[in-house]
C-alpha positions as CSV (number, residue, x, y, z in Angstrom):
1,X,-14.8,12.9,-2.0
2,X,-16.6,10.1,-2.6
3,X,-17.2,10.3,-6.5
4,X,-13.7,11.0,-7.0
5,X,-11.6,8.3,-9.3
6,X,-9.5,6.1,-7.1
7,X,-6.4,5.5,-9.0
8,X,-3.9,3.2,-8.9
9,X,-0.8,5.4,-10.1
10,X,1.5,5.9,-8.1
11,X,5.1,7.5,-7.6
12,X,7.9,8.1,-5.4
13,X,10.1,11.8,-5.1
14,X,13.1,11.8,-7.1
15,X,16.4,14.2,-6.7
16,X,15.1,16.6,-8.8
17,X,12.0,15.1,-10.2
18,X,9.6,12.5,-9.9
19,X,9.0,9.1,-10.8
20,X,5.6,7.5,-11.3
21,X,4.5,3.9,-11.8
22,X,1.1,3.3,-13.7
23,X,-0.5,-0.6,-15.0
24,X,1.7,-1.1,-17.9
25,X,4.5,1.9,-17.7
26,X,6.8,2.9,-15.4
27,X,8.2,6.8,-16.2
28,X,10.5,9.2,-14.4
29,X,10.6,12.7,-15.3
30,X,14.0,15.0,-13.8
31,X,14.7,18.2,-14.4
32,X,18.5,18.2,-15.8
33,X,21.6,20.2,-15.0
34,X,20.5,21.7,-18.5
35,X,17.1,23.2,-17.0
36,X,15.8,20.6,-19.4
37,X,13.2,17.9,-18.0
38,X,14.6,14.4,-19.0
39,X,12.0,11.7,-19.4
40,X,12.7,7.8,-19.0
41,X,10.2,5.5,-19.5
42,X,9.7,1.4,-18.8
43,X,7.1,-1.0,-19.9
44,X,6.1,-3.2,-16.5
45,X,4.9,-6.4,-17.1
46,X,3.4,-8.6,-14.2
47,X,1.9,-10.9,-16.3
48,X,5.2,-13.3,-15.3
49,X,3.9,-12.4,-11.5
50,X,3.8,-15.8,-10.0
51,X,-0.6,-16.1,-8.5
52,X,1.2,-16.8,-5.0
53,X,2.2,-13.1,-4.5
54,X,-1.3,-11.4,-5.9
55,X,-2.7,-12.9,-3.0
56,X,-3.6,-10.9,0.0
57,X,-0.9,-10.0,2.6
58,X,1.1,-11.5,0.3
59,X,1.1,-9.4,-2.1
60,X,2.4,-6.3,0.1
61,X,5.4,-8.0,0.6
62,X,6.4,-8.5,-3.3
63,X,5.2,-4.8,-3.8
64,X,7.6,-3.5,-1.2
65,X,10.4,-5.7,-2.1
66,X,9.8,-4.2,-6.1
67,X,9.5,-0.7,-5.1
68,X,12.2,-0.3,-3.3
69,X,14.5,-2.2,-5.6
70,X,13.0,-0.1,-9.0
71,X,12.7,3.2,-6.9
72,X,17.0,3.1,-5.7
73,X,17.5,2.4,-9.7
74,X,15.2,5.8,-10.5
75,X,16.7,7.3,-7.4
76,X,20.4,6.5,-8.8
77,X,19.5,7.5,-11.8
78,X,17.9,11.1,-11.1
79,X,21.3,12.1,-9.5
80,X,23.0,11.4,-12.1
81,X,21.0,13.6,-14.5
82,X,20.7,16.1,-11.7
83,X,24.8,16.6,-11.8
84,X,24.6,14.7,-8.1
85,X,27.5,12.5,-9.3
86,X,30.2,13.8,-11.5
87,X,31.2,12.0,-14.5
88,X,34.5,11.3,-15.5
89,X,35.7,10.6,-19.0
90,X,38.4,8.2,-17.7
91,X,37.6,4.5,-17.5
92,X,37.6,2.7,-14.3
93,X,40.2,0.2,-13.7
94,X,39.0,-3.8,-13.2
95,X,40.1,-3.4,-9.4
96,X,38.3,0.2,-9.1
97,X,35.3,-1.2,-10.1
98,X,35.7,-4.1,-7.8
99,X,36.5,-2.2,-4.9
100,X,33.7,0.3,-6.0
101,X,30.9,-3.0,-5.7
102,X,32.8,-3.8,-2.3
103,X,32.0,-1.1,-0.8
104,X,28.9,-0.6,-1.7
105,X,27.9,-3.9,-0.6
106,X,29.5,-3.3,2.8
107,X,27.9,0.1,3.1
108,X,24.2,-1.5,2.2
109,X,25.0,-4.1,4.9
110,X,25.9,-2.0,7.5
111,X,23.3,0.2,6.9
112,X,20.8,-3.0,7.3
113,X,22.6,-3.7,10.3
114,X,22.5,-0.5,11.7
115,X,18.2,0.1,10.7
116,X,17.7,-3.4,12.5
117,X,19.8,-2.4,15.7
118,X,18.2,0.5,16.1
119,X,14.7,-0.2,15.4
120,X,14.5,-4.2,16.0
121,X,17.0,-4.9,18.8
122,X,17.2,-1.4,20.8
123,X,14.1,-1.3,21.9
124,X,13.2,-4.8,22.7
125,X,16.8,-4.4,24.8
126,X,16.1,-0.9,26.3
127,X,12.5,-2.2,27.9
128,X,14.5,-5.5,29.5
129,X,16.5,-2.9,31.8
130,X,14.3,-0.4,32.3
131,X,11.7,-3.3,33.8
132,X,14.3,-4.9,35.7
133,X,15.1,-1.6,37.5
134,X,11.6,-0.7,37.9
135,X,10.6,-4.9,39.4
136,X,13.7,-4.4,41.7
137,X,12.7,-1.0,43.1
138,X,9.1,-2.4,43.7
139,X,10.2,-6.1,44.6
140,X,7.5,-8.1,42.0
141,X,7.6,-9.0,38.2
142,X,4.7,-6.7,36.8
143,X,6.7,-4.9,34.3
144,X,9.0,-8.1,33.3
145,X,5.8,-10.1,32.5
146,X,3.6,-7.6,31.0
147,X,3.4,-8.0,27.2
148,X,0.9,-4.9,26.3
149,X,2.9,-2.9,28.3
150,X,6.2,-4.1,26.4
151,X,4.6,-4.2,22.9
152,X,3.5,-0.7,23.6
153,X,6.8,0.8,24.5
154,X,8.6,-1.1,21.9
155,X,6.5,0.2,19.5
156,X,6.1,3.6,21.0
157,X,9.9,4.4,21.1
158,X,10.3,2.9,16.9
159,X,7.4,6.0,15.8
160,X,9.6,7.8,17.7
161,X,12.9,7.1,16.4
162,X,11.3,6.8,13.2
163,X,10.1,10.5,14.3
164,X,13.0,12.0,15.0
165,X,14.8,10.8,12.0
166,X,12.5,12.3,9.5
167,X,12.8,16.1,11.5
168,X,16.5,16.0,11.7
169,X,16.8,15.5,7.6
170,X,14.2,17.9,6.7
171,X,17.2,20.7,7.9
172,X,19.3,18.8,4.8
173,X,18.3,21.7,1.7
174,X,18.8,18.3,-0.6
175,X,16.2,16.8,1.5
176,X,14.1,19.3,1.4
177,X,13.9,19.6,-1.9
178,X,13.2,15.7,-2.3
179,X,10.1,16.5,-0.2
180,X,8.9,18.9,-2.6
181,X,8.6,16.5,-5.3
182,X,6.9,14.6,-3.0
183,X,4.2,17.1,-2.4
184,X,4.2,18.1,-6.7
185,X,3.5,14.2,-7.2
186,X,0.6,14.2,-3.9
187,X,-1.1,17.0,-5.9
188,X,-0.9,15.5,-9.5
189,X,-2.5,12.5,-8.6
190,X,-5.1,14.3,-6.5
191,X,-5.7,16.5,-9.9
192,X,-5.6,13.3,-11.8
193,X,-8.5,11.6,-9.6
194,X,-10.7,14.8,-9.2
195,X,-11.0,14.9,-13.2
196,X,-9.1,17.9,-14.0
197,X,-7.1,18.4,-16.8
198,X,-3.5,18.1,-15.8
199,X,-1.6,21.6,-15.9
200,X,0.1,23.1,-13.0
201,X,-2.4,26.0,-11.8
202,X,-4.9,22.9,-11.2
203,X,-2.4,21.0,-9.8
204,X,-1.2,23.9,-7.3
205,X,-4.6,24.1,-5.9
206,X,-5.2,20.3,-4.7
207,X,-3.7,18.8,-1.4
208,X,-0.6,17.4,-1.0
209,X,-1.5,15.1,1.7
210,X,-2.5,11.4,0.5
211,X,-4.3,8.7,1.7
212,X,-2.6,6.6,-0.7
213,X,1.1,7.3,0.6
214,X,4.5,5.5,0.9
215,X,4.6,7.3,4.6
216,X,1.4,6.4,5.7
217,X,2.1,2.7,4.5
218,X,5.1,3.1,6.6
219,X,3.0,4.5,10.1
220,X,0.0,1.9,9.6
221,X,3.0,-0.7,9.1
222,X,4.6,0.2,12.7
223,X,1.3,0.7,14.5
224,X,0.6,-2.8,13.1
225,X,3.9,-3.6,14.6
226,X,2.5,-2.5,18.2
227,X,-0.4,-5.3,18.5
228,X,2.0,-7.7,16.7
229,X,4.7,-7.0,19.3
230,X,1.8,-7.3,22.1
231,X,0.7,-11.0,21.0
232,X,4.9,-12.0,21.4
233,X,5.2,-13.8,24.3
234,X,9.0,-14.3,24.4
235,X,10.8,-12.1,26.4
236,X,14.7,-12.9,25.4
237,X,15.6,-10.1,24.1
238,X,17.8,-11.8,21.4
239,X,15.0,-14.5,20.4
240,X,12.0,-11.7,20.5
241,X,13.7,-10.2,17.7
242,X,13.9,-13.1,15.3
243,X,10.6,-13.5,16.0
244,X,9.8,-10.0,14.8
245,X,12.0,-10.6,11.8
246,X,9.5,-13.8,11.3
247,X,6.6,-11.4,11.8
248,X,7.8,-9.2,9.7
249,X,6.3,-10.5,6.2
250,X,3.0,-10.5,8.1
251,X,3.3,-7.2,9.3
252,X,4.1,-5.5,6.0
253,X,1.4,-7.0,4.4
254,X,-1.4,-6.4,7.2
255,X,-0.4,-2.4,6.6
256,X,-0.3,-2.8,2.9
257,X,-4.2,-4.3,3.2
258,X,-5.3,-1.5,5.3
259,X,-3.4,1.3,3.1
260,X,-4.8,-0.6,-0.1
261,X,-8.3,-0.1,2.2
262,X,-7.8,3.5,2.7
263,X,-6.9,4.4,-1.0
264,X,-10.3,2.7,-2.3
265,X,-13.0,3.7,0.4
266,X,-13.7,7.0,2.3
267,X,-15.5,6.5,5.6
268,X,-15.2,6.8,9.5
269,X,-12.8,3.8,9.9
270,X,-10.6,4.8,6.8
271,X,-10.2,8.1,7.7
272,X,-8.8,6.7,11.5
273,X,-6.2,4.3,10.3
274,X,-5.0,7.3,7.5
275,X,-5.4,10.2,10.2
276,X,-1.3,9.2,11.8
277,X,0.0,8.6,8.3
278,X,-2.0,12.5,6.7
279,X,-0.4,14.2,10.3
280,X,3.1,12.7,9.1
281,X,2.9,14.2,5.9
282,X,3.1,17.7,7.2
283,X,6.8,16.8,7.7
284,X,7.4,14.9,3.9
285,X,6.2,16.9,2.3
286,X,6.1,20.7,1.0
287,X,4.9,22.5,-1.3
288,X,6.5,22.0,-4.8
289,X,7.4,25.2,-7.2
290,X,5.6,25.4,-10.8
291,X,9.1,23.5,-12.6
292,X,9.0,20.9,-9.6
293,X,5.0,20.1,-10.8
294,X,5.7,20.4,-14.5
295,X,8.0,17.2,-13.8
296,X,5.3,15.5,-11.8
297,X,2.9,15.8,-14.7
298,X,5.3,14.9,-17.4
299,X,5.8,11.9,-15.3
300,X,2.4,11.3,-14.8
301,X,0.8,11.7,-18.3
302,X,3.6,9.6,-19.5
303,X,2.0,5.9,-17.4
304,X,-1.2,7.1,-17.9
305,X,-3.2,3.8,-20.1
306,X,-5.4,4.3,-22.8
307,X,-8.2,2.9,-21.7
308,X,-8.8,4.7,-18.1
309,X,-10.9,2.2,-16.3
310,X,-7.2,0.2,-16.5
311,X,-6.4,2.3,-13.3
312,X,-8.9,1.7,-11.5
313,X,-7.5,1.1,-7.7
């Protein structure tokens, strides 16, 4: 709706709650092993934010990079007060704790490793052989030297992978759950904008699909990827990759313009780009429970400023 407030909160789906980031706060609300919802909050200061990384396409870089790193401390933190990971009353040992860090280093590389593999490398590498095979069955070059036709199926086959991932872990109950949350903070922050006063029957009856989303950042970021891939001319498999990789700071921050675009203004061309990234969200998230929105809003009212117009998007 047009006259609705555009606001600039945001959050991310806990285990077991929800966290949500406003202009000077950052909170996290989780509903403990108690029944209990336990509140954390954070005072977030970018005044130290060197001018280099408010400007544009840069900027979606440095907010990626600062989600992700402050969203895995709520995330580790939200299992812990959701019993997720046991605690012990017997110290840890200099070398457990060193082995402990080891391994999670190696498992965080790995899993890098494995994410750019998959996404980066496979399908640069799958197109190479299936063009070969098809220019040696018709005796030319066409699909060697085509670039749309590469940058499309590369691109193509990583929303699909990408695809495929996120229906295989919504059969994980845990995951489930986590997607929840996701719709409970989607609705609270629909409430929020529309001007209604923040309880759960007014948050139950608003959408839980959001222009304004960490998923359809994700979707505009690959199709973004597609034209990108198009305009790469190198067809080594190994070198079109680190070229990607190159790209990739580009990339982020041409989806994080056009998300940032979609969030603030409601018309034919922003309701195209968030059409793939709304569809998506059919699959991240569901519809929360009354305790799983009373989290949401005790998040929410928590980074809320007190002057309103602080928000503004």
């Amino acid at each position: 709706m047009p006259d609705m407030k555009k606001t600039s909160i945001g959050g991310q789906a806990l285990i077991e709650g929800v966290m949500m980031r406003g202009p000077k706060k950052t909170a996290m609300a989780v509903r403990h092993t108690s029944g209990s919802i336990v509140t954390e909050e954070w005072d977030l200061d970018l005044s130290d934010r060197p001018k280099i990384w408010k400007l544009p396409l840069l900027r979606g870089l440095y907010g990626l990079v600062d989600s992700l790193r402050f969203g895995y401390k709520c995330l580790m933190r939200s299992a812990e007060l959701a019993g997720l990971e046991e605690d012990t009353d017997e110290p840890q040992t200099p070398a457990q704790k060193l082995l402990m860090g080891v391994m999670m280093v190696f498992s965080t590389v790995l899993g890098v490793a494995l994410a750019f593999g998959l996404f980066m490398y496979m399908p640069s590498f799958l197109y190479k052989v299936l063009a070969g095979w098809f220019d040696g069955m018709t005796g030319g070059d066409f699909w060697t030297n085509n670039a749309v036709l590469r940058g499309v199926f590369e691109g193509v086959l990583r929303l699909v992978l990408f695809l495929v991932y996120i229906v295989l872990i919504t059969f994980m109950k845990d995951i489930r759950r986590v997607f929840m949350y996701h719709g409970a903070e989607h609705k609270t922050i629909f409430c929020y904008e529309r001007g209604e006063e923040l309880t759960v029957e007014n948050v139950k009856k608003q959408s839980r699909f959001h222009p304004r989303c960490g998923t359809s950042f994700l979707i505009l970021t690959l199709l973004v990827g597609i034209v990108i891939s198009i305009c790469i001319r190198v067809q080594t498999v190994w070198l079109r990759v680190l070229v990607k990789i190159a790209l990739l700071p580009l990339t982020v921050g041409i989806g994080y313009e056009l998300i940032k675009l979609a969030g603030r203004k409601d018309n034919v061309f922003t309701r195209f780009i968030s059409a793939p990234g709304l569809w998506i969200q059919r699959l991240t998230t569901k519809e929360p429970d009354d305790g799983m929105i009373e989290c949401a809003i005790t998040a929410f009212k928590a980074v809320v400023p007190e002057n309103t117009d602080e928000d503004q998007w």
